[in-house]
C-alpha positions in Angstrom: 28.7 48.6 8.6 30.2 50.1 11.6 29.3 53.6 13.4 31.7 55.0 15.6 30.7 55.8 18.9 31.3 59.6 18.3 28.6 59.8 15.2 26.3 57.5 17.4 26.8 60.1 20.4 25.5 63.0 17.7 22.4 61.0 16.6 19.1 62.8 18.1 17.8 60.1 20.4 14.3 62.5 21.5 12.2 59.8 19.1 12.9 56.8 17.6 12.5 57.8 14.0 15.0 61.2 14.7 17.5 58.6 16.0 17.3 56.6 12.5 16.8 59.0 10.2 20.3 60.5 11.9 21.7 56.6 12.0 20.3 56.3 7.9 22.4 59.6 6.9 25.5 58.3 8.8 25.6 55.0 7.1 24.4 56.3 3.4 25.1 58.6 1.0 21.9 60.6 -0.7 22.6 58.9 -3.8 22.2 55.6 -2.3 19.1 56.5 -0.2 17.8 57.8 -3.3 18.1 54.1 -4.6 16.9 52.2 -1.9 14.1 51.3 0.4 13.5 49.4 3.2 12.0 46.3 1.5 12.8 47.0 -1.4 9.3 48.9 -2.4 8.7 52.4 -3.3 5.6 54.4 -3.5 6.5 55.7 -6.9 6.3 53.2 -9.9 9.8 52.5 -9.9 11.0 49.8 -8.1 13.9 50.2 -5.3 16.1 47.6 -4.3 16.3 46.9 -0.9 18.7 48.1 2.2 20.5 45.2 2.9 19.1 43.1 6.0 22.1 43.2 8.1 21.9 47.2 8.3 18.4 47.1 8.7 18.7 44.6 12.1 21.9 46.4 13.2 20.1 49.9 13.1 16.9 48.7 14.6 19.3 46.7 17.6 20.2 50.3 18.1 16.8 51.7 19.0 16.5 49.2 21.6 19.5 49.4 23.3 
């Protein structure tokens, strides 16, 4: 998944989990959040499948850049 350097540019960079929780909205709809996880757990007894790895390394490349 791509984000263009304009949506990047309107991410809140003041903390690290501002700046992904912006990145997580740009790349995903509610619905699919609503689905998902970040391993694949949840907290609640129903299971979530997980974000798919690729995502997960290209948004955390971009807190270290």
């Amino acid at each position: 998944m791509h984000i263009s350097d304009v949506t990047l540019s309107k991410c809140n960079k003041s903390t690290s989990q501002k700046f992904v929780n912006d990145l997580m909205t740009a790349m995903y709809s509610d619905e699919y959040m609503a689905s998902h996880s970040l391993g694949g757990i949840s907290s609640k007894e129903s299971q979530k499948a997980a974000l798919p790895a690729a995502d997960i390394q290209q948004i955390t490349g971009m807190c270290y850049v």
